[in-house]
mmCIF file of the N, C-alpha and C atoms, coordinates in Angstrom:
data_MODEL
# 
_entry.id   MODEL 
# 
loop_
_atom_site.group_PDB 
_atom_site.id 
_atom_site.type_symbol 
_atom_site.label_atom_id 
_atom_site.label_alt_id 
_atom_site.label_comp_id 
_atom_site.label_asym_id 
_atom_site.label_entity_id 
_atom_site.label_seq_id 
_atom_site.pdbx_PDB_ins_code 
_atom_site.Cartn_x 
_atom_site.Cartn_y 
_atom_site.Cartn_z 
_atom_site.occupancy 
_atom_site.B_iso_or_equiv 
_atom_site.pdbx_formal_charge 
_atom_site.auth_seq_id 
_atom_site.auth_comp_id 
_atom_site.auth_asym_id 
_atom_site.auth_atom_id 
_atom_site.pdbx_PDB_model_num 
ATOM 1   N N  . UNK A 1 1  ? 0.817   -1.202 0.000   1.00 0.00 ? 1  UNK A N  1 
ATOM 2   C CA . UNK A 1 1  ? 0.000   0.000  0.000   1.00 0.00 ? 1  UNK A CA 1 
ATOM 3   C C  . UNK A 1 1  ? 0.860   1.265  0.000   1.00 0.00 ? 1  UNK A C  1 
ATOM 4   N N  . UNK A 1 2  ? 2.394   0.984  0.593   1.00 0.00 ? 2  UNK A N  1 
ATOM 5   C CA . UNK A 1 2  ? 2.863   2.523  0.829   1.00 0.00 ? 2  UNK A CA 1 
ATOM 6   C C  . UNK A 1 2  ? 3.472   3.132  -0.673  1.00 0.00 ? 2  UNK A C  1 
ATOM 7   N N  . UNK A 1 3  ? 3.845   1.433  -1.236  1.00 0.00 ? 3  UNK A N  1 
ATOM 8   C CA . UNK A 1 3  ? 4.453   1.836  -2.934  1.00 0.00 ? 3  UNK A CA 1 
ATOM 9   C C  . UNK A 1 3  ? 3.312   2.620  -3.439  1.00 0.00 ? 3  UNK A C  1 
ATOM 10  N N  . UNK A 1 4  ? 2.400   2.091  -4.141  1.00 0.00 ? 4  UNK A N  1 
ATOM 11  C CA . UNK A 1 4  ? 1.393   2.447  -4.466  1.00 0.00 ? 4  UNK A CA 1 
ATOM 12  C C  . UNK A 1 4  ? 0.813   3.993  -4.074  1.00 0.00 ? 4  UNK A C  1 
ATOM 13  N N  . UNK A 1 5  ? 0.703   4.526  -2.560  1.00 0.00 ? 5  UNK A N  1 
ATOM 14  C CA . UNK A 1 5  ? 0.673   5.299  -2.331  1.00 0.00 ? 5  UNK A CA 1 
ATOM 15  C C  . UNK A 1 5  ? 1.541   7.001  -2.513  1.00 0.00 ? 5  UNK A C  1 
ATOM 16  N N  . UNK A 1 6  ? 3.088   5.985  -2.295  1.00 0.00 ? 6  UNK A N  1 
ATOM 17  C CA . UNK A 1 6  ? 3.733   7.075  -3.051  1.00 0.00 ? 6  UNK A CA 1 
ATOM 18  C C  . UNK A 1 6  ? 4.056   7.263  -4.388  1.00 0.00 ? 6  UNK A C  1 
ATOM 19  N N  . UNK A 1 7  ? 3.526   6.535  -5.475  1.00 0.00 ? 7  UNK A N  1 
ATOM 20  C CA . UNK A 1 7  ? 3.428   6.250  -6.761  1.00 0.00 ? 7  UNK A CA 1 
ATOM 21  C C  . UNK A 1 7  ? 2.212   7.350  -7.131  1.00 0.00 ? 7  UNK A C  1 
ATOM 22  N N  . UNK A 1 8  ? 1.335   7.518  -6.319  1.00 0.00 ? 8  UNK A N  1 
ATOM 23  C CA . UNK A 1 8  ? 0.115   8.233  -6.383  1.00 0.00 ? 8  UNK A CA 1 
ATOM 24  C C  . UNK A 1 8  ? 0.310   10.023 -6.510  1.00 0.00 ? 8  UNK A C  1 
ATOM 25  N N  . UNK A 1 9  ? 1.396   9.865  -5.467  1.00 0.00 ? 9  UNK A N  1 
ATOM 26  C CA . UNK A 1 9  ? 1.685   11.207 -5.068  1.00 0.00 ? 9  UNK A CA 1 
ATOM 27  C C  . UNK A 1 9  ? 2.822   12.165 -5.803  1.00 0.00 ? 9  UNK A C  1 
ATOM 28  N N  . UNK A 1 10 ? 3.693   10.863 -6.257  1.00 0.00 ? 10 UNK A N  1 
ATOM 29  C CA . UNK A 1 10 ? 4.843   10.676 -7.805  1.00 0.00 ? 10 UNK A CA 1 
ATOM 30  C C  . UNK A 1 10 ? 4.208   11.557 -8.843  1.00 0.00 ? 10 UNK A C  1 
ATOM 31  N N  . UNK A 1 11 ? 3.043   10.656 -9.081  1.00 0.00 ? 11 UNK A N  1 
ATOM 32  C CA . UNK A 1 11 ? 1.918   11.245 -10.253 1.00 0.00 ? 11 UNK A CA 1 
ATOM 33  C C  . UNK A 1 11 ? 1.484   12.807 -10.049 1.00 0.00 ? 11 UNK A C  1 
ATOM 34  N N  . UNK A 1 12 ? 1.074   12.531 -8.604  1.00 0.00 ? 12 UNK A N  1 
ATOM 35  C CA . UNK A 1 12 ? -0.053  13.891 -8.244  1.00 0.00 ? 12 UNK A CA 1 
ATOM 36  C C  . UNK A 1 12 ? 1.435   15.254 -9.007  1.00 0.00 ? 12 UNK A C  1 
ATOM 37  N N  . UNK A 1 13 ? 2.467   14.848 -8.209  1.00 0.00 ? 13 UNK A N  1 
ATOM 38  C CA . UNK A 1 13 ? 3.620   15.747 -8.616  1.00 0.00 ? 13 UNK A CA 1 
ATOM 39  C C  . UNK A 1 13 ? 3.859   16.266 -10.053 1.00 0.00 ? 13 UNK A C  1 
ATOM 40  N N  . UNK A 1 14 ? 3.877   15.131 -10.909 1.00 0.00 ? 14 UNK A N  1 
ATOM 41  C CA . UNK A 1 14 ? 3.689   15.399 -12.373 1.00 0.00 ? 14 UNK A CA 1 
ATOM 42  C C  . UNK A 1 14 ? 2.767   16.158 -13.056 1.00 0.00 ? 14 UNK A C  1 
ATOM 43  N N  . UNK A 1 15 ? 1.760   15.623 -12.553 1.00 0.00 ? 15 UNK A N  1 
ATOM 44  C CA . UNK A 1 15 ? 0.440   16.590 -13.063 1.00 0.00 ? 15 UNK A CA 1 
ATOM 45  C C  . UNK A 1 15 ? 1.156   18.196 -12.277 1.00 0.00 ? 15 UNK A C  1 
ATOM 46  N N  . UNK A 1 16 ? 1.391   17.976 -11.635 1.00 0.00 ? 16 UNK A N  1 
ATOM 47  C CA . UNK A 1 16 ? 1.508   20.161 -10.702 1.00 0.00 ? 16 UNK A CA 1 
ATOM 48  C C  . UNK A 1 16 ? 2.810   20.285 -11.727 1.00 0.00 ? 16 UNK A C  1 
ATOM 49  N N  . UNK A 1 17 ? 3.770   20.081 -11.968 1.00 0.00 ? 17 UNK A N  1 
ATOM 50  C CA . UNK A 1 17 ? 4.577   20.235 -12.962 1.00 0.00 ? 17 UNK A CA 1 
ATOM 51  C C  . UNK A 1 17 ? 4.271   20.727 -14.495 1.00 0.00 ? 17 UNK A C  1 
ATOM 52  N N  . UNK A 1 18 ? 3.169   19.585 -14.735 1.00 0.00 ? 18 UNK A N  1 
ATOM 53  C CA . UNK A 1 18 ? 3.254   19.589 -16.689 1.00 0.00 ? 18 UNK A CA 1 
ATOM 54  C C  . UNK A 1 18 ? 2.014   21.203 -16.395 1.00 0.00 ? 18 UNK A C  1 
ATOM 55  N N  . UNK A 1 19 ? 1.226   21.248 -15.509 1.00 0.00 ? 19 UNK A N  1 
ATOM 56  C CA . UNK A 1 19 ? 0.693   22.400 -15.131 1.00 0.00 ? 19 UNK A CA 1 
ATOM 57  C C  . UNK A 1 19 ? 1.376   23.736 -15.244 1.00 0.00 ? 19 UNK A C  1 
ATOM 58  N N  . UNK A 1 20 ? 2.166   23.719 -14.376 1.00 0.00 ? 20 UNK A N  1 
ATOM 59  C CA . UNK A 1 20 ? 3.339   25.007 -14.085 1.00 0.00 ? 20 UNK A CA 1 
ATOM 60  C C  . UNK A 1 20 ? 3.784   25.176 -15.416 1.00 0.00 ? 20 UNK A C  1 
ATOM 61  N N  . UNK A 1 21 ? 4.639   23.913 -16.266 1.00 0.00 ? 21 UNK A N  1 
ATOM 62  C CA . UNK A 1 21 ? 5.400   24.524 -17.026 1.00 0.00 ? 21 UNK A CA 1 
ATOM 63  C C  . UNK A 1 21 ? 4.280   25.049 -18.395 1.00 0.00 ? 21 UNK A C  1 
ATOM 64  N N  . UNK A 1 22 ? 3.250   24.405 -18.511 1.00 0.00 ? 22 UNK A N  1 
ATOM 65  C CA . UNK A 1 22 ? 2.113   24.743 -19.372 1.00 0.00 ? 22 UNK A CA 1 
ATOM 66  C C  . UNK A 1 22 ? 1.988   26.027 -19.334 1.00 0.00 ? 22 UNK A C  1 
ATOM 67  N N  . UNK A 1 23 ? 1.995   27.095 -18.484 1.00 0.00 ? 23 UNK A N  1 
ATOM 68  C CA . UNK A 1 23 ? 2.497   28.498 -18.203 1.00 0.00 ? 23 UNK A CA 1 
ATOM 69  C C  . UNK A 1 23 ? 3.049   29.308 -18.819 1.00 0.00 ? 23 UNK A C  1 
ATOM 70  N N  . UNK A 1 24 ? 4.353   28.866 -19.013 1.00 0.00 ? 24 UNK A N  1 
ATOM 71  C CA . UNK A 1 24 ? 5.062   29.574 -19.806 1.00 0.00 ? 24 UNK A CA 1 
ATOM 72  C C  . UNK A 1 24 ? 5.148   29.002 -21.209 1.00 0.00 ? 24 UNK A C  1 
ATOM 73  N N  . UNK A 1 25 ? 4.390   28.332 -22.156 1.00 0.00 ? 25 UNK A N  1 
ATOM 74  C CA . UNK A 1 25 ? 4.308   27.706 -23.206 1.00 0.00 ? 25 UNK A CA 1 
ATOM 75  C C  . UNK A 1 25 ? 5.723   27.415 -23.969 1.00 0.00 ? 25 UNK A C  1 
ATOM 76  N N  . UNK A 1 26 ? 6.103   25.928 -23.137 1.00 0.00 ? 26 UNK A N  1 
ATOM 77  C CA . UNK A 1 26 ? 7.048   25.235 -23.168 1.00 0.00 ? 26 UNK A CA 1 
ATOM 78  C C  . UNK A 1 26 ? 7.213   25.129 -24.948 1.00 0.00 ? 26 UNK A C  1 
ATOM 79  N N  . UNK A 1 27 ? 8.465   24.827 -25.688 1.00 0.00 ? 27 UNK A N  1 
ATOM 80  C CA . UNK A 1 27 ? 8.516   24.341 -26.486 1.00 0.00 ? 27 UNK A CA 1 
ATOM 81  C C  . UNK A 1 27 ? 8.596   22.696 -26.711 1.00 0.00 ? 27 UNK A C  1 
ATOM 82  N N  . UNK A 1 28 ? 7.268   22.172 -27.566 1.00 0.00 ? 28 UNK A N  1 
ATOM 83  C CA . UNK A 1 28 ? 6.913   21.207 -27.663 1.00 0.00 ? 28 UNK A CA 1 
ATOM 84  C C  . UNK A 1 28 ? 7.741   19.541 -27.993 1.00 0.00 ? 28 UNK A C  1 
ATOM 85  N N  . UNK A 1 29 ? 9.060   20.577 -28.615 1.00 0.00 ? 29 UNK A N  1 
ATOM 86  C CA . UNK A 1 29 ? 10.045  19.331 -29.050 1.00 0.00 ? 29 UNK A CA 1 
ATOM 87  C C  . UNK A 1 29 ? 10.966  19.046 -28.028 1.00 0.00 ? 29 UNK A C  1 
ATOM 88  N N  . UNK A 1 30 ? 10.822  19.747 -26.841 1.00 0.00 ? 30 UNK A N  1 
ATOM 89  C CA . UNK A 1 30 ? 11.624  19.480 -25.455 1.00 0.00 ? 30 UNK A CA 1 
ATOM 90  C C  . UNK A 1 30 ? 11.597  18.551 -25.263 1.00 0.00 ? 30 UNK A C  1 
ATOM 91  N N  . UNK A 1 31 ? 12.898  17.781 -24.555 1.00 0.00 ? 31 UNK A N  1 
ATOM 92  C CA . UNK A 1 31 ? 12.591  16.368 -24.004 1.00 0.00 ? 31 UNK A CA 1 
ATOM 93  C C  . UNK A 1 31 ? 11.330  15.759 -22.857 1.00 0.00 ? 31 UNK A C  1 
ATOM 94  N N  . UNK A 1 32 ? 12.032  17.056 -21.945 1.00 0.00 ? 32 UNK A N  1 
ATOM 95  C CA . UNK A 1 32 ? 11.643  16.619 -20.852 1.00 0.00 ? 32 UNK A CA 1 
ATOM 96  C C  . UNK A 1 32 ? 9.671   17.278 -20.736 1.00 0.00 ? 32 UNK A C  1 
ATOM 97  N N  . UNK A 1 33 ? 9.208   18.433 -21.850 1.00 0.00 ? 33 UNK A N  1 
ATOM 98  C CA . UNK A 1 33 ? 8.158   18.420 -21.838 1.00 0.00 ? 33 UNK A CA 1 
ATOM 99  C C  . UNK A 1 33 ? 7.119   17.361 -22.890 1.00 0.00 ? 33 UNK A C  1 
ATOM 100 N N  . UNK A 1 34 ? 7.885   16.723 -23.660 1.00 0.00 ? 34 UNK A N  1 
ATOM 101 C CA . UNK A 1 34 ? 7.627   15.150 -23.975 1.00 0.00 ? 34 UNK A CA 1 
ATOM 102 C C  . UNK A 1 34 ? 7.226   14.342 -23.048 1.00 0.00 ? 34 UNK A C  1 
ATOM 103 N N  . UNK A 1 35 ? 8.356   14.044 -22.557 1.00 0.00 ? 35 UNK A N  1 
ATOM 104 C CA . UNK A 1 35 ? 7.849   13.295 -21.833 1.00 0.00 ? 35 UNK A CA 1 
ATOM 105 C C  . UNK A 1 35 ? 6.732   13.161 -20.387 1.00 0.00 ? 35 UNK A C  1 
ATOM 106 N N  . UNK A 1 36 ? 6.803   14.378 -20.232 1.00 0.00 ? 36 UNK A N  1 
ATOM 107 C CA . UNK A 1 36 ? 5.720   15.207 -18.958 1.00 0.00 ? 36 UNK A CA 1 
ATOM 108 C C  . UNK A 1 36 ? 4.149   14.828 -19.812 1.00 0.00 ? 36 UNK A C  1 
ATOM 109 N N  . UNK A 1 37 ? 4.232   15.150 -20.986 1.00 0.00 ? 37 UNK A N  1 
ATOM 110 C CA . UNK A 1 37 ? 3.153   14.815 -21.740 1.00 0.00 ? 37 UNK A CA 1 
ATOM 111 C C  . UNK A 1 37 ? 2.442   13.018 -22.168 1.00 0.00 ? 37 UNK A C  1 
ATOM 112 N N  . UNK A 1 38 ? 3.848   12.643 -22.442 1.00 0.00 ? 38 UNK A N  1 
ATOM 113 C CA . UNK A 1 38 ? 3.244   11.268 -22.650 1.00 0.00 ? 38 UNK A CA 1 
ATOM 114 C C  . UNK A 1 38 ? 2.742   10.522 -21.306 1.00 0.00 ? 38 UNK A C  1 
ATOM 115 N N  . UNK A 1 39 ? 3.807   11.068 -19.749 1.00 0.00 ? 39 UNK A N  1 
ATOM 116 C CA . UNK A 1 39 ? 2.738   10.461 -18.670 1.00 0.00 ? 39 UNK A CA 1 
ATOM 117 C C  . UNK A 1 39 ? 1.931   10.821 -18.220 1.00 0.00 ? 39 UNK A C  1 
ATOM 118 N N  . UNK A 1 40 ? 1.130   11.918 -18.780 1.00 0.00 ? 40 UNK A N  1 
ATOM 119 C CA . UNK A 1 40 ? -0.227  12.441 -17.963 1.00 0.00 ? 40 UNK A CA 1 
ATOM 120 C C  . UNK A 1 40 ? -1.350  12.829 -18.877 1.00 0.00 ? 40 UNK A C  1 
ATOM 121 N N  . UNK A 1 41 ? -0.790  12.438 -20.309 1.00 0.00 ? 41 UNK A N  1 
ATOM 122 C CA . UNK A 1 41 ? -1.861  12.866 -21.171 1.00 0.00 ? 41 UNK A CA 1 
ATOM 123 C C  . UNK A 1 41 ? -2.681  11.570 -20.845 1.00 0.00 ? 41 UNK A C  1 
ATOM 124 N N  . UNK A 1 42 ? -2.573  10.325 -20.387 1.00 0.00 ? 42 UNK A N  1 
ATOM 125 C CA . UNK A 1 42 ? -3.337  9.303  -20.609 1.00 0.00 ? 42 UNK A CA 1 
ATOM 126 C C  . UNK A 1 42 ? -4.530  9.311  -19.442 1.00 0.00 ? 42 UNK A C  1 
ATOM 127 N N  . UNK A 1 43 ? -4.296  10.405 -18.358 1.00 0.00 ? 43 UNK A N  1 
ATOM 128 C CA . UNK A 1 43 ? -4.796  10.569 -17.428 1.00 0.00 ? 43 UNK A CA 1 
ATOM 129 C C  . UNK A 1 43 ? -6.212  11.768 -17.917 1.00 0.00 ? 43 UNK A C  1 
ATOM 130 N N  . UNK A 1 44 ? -5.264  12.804 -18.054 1.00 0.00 ? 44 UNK A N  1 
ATOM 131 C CA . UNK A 1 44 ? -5.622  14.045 -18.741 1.00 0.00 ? 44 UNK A CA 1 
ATOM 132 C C  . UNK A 1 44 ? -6.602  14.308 -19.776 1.00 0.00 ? 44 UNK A C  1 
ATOM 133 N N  . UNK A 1 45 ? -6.789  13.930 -20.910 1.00 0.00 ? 45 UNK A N  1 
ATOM 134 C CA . UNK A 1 45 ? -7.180  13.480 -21.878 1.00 0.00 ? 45 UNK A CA 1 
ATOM 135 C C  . UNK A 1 45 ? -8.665  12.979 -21.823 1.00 0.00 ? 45 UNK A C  1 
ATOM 136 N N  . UNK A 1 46 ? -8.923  12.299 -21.035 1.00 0.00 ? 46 UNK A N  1 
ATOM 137 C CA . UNK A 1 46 ? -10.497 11.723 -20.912 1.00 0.00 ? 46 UNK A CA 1 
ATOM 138 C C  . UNK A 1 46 ? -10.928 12.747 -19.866 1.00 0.00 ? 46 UNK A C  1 
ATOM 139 N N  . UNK A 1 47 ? -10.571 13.221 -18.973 1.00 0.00 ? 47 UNK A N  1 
ATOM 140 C CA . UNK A 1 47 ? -10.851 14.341 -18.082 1.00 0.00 ? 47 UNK A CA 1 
ATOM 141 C C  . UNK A 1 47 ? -11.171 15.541 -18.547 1.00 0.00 ? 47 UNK A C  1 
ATOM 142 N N  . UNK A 1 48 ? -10.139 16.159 -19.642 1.00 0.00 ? 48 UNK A N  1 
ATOM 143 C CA . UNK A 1 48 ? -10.356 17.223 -20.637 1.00 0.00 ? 48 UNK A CA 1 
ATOM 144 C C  . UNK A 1 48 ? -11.743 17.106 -21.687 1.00 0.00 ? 48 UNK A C  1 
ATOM 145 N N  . UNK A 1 49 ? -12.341 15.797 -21.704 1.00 0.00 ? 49 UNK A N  1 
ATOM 146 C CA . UNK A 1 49 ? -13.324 15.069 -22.947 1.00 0.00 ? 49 UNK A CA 1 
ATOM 147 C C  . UNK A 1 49 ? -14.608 15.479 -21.620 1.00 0.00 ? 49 UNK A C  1 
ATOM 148 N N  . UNK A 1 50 ? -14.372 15.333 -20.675 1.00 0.00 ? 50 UNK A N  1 
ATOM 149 C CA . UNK A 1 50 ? -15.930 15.233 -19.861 1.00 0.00 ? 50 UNK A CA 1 
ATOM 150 C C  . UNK A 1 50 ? -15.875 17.007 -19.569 1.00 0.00 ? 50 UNK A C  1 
ATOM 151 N N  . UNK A 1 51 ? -14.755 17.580 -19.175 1.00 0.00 ? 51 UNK A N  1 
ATOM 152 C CA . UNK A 1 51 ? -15.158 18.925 -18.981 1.00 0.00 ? 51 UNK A CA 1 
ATOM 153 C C  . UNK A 1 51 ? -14.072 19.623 -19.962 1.00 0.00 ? 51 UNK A C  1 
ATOM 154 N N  . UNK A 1 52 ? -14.612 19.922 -21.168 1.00 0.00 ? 52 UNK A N  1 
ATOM 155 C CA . UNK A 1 52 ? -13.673 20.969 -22.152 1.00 0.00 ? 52 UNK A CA 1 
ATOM 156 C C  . UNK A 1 52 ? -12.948 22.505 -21.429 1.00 0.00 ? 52 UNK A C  1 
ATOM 157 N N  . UNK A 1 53 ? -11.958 22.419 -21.920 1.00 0.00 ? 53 UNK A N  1 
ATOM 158 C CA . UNK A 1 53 ? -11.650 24.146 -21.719 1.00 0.00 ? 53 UNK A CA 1 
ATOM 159 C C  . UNK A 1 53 ? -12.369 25.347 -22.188 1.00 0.00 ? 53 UNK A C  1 
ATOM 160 N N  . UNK A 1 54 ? -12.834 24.938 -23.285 1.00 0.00 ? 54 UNK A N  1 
ATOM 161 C CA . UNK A 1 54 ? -14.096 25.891 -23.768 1.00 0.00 ? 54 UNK A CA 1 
ATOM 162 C C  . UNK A 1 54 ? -14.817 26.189 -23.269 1.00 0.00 ? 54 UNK A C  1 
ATOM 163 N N  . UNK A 1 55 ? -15.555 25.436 -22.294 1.00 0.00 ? 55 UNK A N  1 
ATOM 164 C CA . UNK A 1 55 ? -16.494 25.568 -21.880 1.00 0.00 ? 55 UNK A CA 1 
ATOM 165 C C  . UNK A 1 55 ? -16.184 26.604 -20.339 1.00 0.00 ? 55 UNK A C  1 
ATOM 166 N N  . UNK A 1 56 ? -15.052 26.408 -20.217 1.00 0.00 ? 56 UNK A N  1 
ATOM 167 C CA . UNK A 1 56 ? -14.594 27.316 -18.984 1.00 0.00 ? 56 UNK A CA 1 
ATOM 168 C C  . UNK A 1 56 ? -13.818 28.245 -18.568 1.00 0.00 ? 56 UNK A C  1 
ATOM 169 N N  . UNK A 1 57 ? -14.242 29.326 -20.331 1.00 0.00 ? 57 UNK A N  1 
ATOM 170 C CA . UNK A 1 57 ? -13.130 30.327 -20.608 1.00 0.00 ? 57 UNK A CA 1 
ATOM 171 C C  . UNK A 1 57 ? -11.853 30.102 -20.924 1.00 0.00 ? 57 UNK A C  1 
ATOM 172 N N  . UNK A 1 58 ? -11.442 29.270 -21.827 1.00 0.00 ? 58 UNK A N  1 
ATOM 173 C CA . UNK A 1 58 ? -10.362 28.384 -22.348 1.00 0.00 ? 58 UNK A CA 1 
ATOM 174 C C  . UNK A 1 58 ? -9.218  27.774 -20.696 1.00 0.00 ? 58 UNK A C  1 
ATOM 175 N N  . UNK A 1 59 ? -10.213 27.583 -19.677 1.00 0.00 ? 59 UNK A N  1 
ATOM 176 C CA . UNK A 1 59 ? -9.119  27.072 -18.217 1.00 0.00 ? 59 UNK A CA 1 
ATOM 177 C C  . UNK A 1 59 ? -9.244  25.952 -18.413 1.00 0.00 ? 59 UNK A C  1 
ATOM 178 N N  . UNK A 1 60 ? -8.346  25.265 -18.826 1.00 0.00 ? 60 UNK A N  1 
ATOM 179 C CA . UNK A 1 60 ? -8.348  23.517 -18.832 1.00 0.00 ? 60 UNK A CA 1 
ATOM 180 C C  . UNK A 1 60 ? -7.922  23.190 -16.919 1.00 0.00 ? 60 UNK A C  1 
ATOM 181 N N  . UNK A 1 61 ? -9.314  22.656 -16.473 1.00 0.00 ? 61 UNK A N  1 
ATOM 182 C CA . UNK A 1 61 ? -9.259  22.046 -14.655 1.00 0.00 ? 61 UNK A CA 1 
ATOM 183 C C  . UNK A 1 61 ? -8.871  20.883 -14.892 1.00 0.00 ? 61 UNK A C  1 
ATOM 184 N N  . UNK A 1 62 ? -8.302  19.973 -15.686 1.00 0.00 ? 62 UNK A N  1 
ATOM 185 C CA . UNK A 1 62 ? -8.431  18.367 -15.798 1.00 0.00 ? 62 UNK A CA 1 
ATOM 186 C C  . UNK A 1 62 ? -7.215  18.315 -15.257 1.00 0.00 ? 62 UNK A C  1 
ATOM 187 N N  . UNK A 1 63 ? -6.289  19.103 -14.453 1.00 0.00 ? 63 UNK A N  1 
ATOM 188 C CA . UNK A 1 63 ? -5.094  18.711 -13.852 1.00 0.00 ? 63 UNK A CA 1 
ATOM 189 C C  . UNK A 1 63 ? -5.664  18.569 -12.735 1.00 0.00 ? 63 UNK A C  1 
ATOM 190 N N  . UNK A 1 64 ? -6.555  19.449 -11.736 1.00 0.00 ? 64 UNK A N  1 
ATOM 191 C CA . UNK A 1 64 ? -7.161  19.727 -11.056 1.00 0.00 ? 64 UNK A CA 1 
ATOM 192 C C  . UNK A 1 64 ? -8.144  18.684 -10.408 1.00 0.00 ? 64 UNK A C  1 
ATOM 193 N N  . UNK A 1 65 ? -8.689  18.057 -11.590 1.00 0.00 ? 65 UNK A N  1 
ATOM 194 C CA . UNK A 1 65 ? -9.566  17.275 -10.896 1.00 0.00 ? 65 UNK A CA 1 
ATOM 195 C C  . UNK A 1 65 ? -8.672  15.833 -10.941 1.00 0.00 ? 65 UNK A C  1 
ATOM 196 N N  . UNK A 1 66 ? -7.668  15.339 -12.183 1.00 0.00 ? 66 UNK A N  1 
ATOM 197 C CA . UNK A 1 66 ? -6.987  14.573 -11.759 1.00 0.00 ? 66 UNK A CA 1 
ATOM 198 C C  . UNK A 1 66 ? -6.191  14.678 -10.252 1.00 0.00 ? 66 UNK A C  1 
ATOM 199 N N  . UNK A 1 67 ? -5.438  15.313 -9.894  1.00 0.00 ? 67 UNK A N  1 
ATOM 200 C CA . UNK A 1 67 ? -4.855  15.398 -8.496  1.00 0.00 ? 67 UNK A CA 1 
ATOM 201 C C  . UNK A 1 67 ? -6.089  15.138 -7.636  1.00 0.00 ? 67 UNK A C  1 
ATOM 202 N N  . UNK A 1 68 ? -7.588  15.428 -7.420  1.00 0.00 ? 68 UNK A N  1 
ATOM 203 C CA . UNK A 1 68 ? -8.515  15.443 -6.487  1.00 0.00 ? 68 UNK A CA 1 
ATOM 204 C C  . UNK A 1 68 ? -9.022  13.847 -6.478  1.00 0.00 ? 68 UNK A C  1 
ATOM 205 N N  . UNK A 1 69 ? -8.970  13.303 -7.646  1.00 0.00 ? 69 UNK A N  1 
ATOM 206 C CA . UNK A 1 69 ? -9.577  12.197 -8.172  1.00 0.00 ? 69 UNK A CA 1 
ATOM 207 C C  . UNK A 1 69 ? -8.572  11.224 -7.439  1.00 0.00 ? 69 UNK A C  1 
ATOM 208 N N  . UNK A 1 70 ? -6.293  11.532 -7.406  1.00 0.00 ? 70 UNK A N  1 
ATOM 209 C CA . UNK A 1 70 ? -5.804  10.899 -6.915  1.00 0.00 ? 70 UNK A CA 1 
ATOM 210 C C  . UNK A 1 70 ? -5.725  11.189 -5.274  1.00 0.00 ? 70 UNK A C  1 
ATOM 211 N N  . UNK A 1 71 ? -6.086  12.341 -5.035  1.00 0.00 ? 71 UNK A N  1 
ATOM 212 C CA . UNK A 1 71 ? -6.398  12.171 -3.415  1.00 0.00 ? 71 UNK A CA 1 
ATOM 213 C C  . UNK A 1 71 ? -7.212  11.275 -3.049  1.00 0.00 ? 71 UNK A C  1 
ATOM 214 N N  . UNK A 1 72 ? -8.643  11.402 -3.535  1.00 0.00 ? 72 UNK A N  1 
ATOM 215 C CA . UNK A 1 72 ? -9.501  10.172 -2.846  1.00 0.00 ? 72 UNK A CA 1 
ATOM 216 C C  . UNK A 1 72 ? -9.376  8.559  -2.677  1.00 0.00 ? 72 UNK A C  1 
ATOM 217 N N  . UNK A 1 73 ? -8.499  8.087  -4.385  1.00 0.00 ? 73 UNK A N  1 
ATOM 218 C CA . UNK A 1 73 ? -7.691  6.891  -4.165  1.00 0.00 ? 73 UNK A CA 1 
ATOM 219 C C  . UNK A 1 73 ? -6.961  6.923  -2.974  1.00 0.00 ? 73 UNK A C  1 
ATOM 220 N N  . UNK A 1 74 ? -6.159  7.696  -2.810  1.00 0.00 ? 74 UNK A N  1 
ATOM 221 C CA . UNK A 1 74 ? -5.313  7.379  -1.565  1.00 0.00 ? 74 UNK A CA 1 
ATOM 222 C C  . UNK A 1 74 ? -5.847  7.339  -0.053  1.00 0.00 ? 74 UNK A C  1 
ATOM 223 N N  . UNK A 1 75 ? -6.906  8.439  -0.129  1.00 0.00 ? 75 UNK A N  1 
ATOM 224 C CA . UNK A 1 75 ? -7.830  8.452  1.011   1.00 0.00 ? 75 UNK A CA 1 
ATOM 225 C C  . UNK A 1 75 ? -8.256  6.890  1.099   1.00 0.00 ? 75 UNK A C  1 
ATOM 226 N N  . UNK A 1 76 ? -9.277  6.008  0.405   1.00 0.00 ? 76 UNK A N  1 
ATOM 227 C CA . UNK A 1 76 ? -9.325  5.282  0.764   1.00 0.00 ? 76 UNK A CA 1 
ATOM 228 C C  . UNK A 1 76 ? -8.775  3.614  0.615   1.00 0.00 ? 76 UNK A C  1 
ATOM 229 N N  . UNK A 1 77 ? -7.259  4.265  0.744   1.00 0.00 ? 77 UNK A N  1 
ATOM 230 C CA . UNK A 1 77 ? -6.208  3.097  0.670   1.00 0.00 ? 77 UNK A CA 1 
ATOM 231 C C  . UNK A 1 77 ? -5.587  2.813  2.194   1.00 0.00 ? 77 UNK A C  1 
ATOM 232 N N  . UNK A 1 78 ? -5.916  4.074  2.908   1.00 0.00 ? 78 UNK A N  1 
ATOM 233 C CA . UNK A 1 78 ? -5.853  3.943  4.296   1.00 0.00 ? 78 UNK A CA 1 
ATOM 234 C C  . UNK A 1 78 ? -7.511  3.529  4.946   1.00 0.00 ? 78 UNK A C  1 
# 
């Protein structure tokens, strides 16, 4: 449970990252914003499909609710 748990929080980290650097509109052929992309778009992606950015003054929340979505996993892993 504690792997898992800090695997959760690994993630939660990534997502606040590919967030931040989304900010300053990273250049896309970067390594390291590659790869920020390939591990959280799979998360991201269906989250962005149920609530569009359009719809909320171009604010994409799907980082937002991913991190909330991985709190409650962890909540009830204890």
């Amino acid at each position: 449970m504690l792997a898992i748990d800090r695997l959760l929080t690994l993630y939660s980290w990534i997502i606040i990252i590919r967030a931040l650097i989304s900010w300053v509109s990273p250049d896309p052929s970067n390594p390291v914003v590659r790869i920020l992309h390939q591990i959280t778009e799979p998360v991201l992606a269906p989250l962005r499909r149920l609530v569009p950015p359009e719809k909320l003054a171009g604010m994409d929340i799907s980082p937002l609710i991913a991190i909330f979505l991985i709190q409650v996993i962890q909540h009830f892993l204890y």
